[in-house]
C-alpha positions as CSV (number, residue, x, y, z in Angstrom):
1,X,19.4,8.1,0.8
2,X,16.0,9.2,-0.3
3,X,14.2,11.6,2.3
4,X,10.9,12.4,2.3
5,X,8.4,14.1,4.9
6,X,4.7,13.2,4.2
7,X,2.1,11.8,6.8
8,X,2.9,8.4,7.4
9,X,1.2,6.0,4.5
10,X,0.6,8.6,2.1
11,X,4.3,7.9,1.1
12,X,2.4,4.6,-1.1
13,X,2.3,5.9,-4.2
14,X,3.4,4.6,-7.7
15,X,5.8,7.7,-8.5
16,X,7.6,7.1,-5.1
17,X,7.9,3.8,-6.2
18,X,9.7,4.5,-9.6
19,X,12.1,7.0,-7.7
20,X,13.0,5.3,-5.4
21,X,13.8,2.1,-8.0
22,X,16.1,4.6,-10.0
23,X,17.9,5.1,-6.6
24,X,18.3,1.6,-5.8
25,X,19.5,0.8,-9.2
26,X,21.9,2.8,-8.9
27,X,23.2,3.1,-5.1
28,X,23.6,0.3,-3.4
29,X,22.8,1.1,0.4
30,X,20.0,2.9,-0.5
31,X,16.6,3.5,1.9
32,X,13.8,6.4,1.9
33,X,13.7,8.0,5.2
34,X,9.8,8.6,6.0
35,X,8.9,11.6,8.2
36,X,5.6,12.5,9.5
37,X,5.5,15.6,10.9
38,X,2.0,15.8,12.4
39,X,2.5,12.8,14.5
40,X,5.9,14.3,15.5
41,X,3.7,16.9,17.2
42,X,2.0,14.9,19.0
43,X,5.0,14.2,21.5
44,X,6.1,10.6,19.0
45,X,9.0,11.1,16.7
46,X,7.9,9.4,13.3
47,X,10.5,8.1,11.4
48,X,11.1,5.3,9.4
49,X,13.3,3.4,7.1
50,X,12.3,1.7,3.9
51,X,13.6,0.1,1.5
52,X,11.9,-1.9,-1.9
53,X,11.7,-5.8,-1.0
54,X,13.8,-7.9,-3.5
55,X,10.8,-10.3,-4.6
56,X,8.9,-7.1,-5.7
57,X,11.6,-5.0,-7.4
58,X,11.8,-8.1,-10.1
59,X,8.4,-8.2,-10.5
60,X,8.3,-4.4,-10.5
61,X,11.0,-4.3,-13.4
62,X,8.8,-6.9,-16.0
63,X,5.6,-4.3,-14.9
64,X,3.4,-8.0,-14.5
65,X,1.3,-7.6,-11.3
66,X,-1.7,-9.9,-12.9
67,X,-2.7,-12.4,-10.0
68,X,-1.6,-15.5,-11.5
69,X,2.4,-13.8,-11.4
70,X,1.6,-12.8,-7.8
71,X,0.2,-16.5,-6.7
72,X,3.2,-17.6,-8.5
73,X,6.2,-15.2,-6.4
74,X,3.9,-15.4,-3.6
75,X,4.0,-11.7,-3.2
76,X,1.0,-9.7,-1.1
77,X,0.7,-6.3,-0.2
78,X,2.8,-6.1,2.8
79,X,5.8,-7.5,1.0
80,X,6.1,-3.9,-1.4
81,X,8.4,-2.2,1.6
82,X,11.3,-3.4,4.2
83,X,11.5,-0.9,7.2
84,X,15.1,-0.5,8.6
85,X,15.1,-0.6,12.2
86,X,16.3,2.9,13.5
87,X,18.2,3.8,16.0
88,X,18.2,7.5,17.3
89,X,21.0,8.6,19.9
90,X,23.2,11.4,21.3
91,X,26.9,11.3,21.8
92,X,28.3,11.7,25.2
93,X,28.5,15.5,25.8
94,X,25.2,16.0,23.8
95,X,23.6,13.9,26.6
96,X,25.7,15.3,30.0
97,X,24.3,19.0,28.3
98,X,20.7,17.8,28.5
99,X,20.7,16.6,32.0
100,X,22.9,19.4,33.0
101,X,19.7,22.0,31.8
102,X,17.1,19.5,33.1
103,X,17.1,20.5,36.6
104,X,16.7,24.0,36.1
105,X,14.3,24.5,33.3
106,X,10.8,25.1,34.1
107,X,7.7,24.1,33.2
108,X,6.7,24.4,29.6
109,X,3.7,25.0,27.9
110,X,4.9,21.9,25.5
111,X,4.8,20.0,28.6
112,X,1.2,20.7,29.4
113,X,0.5,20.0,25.6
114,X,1.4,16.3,26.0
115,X,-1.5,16.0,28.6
116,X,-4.2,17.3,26.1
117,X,-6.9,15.0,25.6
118,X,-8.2,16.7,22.5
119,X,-6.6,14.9,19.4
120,X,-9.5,15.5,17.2
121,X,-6.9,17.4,14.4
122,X,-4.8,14.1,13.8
123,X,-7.7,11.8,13.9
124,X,-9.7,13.9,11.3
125,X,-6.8,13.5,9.4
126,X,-6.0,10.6,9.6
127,X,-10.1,9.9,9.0
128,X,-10.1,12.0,6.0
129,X,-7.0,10.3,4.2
130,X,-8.7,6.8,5.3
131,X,-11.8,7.7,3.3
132,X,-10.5,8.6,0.1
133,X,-8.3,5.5,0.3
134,X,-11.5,3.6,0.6
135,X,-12.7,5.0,-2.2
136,X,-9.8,5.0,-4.2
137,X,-10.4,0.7,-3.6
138,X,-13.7,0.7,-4.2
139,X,-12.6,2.6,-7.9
140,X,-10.0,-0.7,-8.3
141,X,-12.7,-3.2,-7.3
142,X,-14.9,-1.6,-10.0
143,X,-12.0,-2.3,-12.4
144,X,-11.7,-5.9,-12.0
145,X,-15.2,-6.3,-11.6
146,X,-15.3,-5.0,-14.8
147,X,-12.4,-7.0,-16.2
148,X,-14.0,-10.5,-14.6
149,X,-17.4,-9.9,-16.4
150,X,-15.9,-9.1,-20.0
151,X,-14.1,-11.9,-19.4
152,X,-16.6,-14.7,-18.5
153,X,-18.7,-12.7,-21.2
154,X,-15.8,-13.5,-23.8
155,X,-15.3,-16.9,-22.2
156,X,-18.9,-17.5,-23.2
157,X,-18.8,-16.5,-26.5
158,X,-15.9,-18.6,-26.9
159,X,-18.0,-21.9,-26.4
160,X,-20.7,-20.8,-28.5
161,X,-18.3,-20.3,-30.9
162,X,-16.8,-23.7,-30.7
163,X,-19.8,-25.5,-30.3
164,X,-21.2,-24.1,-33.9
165,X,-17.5,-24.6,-35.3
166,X,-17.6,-28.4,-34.0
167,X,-21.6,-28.6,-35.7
168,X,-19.7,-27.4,-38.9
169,X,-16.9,-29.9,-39.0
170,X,-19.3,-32.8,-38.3
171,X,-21.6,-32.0,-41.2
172,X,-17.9,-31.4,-43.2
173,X,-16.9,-34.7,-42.2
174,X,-20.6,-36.5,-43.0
175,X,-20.1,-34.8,-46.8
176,X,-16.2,-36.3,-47.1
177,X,-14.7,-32.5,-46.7
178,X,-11.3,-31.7,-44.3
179,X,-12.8,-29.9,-41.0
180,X,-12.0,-26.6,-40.1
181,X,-9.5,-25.7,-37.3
182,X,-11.2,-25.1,-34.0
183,X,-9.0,-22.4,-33.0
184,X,-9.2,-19.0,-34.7
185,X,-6.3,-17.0,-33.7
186,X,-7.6,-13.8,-35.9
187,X,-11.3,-13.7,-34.5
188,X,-11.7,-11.3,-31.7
189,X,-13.5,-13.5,-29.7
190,X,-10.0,-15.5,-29.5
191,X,-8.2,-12.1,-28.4
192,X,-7.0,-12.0,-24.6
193,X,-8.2,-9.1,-22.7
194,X,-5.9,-7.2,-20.5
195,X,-5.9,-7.9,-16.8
196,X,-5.8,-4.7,-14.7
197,X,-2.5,-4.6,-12.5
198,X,-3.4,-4.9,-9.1
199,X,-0.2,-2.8,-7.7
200,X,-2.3,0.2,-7.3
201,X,-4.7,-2.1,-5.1
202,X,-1.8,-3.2,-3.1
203,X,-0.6,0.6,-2.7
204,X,-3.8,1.4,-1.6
205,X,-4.3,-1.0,1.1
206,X,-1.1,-0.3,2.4
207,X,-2.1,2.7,2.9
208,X,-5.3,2.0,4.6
209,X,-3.5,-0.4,6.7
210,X,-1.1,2.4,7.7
211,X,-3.7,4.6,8.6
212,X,-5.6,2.2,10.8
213,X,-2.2,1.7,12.6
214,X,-2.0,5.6,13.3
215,X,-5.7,5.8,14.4
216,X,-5.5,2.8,16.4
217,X,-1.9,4.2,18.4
218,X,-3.6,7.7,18.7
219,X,-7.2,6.2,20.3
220,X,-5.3,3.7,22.8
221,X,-2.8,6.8,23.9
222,X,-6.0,9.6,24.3
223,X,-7.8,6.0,26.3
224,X,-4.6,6.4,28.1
225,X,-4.8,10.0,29.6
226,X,-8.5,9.4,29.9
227,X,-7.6,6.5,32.5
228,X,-5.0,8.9,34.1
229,X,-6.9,11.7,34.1
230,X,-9.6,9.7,35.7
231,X,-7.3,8.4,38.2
232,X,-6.2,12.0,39.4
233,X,-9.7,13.4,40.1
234,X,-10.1,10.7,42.0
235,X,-7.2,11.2,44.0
């Protein structure tokens, strides 16, 4: 069991990625408990169980993430992680303990806590992360953008290239001599260019997508005690 305590979707990062690979490698029942201590305040206990989906741990292990072997295993984003459903209890005396001291404690300030409307510290945070992840996307956009261009750049070249090769061979062929080869293997023109792997993109927009999910959760509860809130001045 891997354990770690991060907010929850900053766990999406490449190195967690090739830890946790070496742990399923090598132990079979093997999942990364997530804990996110911020939301935990909050009142929420976050914690979750993942483990590495099948499809991607093959892809994963030949390192191809170029978008035609993706199309091809039909893999997206949201297929990097599994989450484990968890289930959190108390044995029998832990449970006949807690309801014996229920009746007699008081009042706590943790109590009062819960009905706080202010959540601005988890929502900056959460706002904060959110940004630089958007950022970090644009920076991969910019990468293939990049990549596409040199590539219909290249692509171009490649027909002018052919075009004056197939000129040549037709006045070869007028004067009785053997035509050149239209393919040329050893001229950089010919030479494939690299496609960026696109699992940092995928990281990344997990990520977002986590974050949107926590802001999301935390507006509708804080809409929540608004409405309640709301309801007891009335009354």
């Amino acid at each position: 069991m891997l354990t770690i305590t991060l907010l929850d979707g900053s766990f999406q990062t490449v190195e967690l990625i090739e830890t946790f690979m070496n742990y399923q490698e090598n132990i079979r029942r093997c999942v990364c408990i997530i804990y996110d201590p911020l939301k935990s305040n909050q009142g929420v206990l976050a914690l979750k169980a993942l483990k590495l989906s099948d499809s991607f741990m093959e892809l994963y292990r030949t390192n191809n993430f170029t978008g035609e072997k993706l199309r091809e295993k039909n893999l997206s984003w949201v297929d990097i992680f599994e989450e484990i459903p968890i289930k959190v209890s108390n044995s029998a005396l832990i449970s006949a303990f807690m309801t014996e001291l229920e009746a007699d404690t008081p009042v706590v300030q943790c109590d009062y806590d819960r009905l706080q409307l202010s959540t601005s510290p988890f929502l900056e945070r959460n706002m904060e992360f959110l940004i630089e992840c958007m950022d970090d996307l644009s920076m991969e956009q910019q990468k293939f953008q990049y990549y596409y261009r040199n590539l219909s750049r290249q692509q171009a070249q490649q027909q002018a290239w052919l075009q004056k090769r197939r000129a040549e061979n037709m006045a070869r062929k007028a004067t009785g001599e053997e035509p050149l080869p239209e393919e040329d293997p050893s001229n950089p023109v010919f030479k494939p260019l690299p496609e960026p792997s696109r699992l940092d993109s995928f990281l990344i927009t997990n990520q977002i997508s986590n974050y949107c999910n926590q802001i999301n959760g935390v507006a509708g509860q804080s809409f929540s005690r608004l409405y309640l809130t709301k309801a007891l001045h009335e009354n």
